[in-house]
ROLO-790173 format. One record per residue (C-alpha): x, z, y. Coordinates in steps of 0.1 Angstrom, whole numbers. Each point is the difference from the previous one (the first is absolute). Layout:
<pts>
{pt {X; Z; Y}}
...
</pts>
This chain:
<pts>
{pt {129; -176; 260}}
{pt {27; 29; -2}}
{pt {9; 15; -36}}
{pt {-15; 33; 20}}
{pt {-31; -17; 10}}
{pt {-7; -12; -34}}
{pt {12; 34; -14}}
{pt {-30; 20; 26}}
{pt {-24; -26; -13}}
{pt {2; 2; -31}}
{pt {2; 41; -2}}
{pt {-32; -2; 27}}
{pt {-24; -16; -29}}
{pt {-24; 24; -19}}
{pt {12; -12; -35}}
{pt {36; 18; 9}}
{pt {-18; 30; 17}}
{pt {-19; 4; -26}}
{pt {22; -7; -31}}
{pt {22; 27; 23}}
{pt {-25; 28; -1}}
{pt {-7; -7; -39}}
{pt {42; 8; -5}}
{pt {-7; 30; 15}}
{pt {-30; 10; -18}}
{pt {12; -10; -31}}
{pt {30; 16; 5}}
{pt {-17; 34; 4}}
{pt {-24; -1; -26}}
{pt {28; -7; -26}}
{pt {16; 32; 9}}
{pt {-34; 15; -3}}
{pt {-3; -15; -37}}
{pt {30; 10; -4}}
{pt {-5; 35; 8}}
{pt {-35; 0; -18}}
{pt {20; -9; -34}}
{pt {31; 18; 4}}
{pt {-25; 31; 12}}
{pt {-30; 2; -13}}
{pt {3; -27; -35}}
{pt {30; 6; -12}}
{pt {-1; 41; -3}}
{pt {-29; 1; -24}}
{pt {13; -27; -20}}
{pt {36; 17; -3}}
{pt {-26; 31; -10}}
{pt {-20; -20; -24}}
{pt {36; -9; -15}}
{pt {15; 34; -6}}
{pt {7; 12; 40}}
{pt {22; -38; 0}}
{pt {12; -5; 38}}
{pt {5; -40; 3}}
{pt {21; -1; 28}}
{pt {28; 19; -21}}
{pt {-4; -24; -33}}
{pt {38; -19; 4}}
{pt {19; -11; -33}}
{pt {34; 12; 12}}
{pt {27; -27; -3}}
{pt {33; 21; 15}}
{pt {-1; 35; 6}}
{pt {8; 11; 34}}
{pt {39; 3; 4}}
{pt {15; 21; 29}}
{pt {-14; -13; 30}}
{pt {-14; -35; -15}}
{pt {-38; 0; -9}}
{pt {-14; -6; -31}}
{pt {-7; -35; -12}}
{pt {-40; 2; -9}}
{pt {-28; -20; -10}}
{pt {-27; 15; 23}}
{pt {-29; -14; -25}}
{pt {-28; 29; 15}}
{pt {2; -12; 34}}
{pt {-7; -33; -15}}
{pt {-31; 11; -18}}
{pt {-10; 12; 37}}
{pt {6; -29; 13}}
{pt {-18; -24; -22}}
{pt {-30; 23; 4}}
{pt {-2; -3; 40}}
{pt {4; -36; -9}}
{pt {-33; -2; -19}}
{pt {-17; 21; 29}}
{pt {9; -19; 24}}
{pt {-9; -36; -15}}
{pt {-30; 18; -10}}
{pt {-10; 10; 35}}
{pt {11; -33; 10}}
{pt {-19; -20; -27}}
{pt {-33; 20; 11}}
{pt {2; -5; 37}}
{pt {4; -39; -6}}
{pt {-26; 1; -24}}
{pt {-27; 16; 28}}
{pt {15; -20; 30}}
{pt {-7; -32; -26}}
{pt {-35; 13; -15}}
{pt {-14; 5; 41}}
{pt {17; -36; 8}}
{pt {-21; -13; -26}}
{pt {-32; 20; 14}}
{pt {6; -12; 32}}
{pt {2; -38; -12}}
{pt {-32; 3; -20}}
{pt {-17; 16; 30}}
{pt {11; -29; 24}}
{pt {-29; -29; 4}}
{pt {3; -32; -13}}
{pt {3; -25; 27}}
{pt {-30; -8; 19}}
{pt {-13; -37; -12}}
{pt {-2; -27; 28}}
{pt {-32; -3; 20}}
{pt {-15; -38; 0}}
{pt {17; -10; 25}}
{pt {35; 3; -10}}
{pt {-11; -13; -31}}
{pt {-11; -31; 13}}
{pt {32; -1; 24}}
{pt {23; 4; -33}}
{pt {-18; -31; -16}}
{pt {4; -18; 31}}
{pt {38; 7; 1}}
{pt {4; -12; -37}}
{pt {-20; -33; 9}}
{pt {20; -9; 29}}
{pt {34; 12; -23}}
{pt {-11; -23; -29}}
{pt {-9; -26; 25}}
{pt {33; 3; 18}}
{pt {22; -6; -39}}
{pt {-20; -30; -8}}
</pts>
């Protein structure tokens, strides 16, 4: 089999399909996070605080000289950014938690297997005579 053969086969399976589309959807509902914190969290914090805007909180380091930029420590963006991190692993943590919860409904739900009539009962002790006989 060609490298591109194995290449098409692999990329064909579902697990790559999907683990594709999740990228993608995770990808945009970081940036929607994202926006929710820098947008809609963050301003009535910085409010709460005393009108603080935490995108501009930076220690300066170097002063701006000419046409080099400053040298800063950009610690508001950083606040912002540890904050879409707990709403996303919180999102995340709660979707596992109800894919996990109806896995475990749907295992309770399933019925036990159905015990064997008589006559495969009997057949099973045949079997196990004639194996036993068979060892000796």
């Amino acid at each position: 089999m060609s490298l591109i053969q194995e290449f098409k086969a692999f990329a064909a399976r579902g697990n790559v399909i999907d683990m594709a589309v999740g990228i993608i959807i995770g990808a945009a509902f970081g940036k929607i996070v994202s926006s929710f914190v820098g947008d809609v969290i963050m301003p009535p914090i910085g409010l709460i605080l005393g009108g603080v805007d935490f995108s501009d909180l930076a220690v300066t380091l170097k002063a701006a000289e000419g046409t080099t930029p400053a040298v800063v420590i950009a610690y508001g963006k950083f606040i912002q950014t540890i904050i879409d991190f707990l709403i996303i692993s919180f999102a995340i943590f709660m979707g596992l938690k109800a894919i996990n919860t109806l896995k475990k409904q749907q295992e309770e739900a399933a019925p036990a297997p159905a015990a064997p009539t008589k006559d495969q009962a009997l057949l099973a002790e045949i079997r196990d005579l004639l194996k036993s006989q068979q060892e000796k």
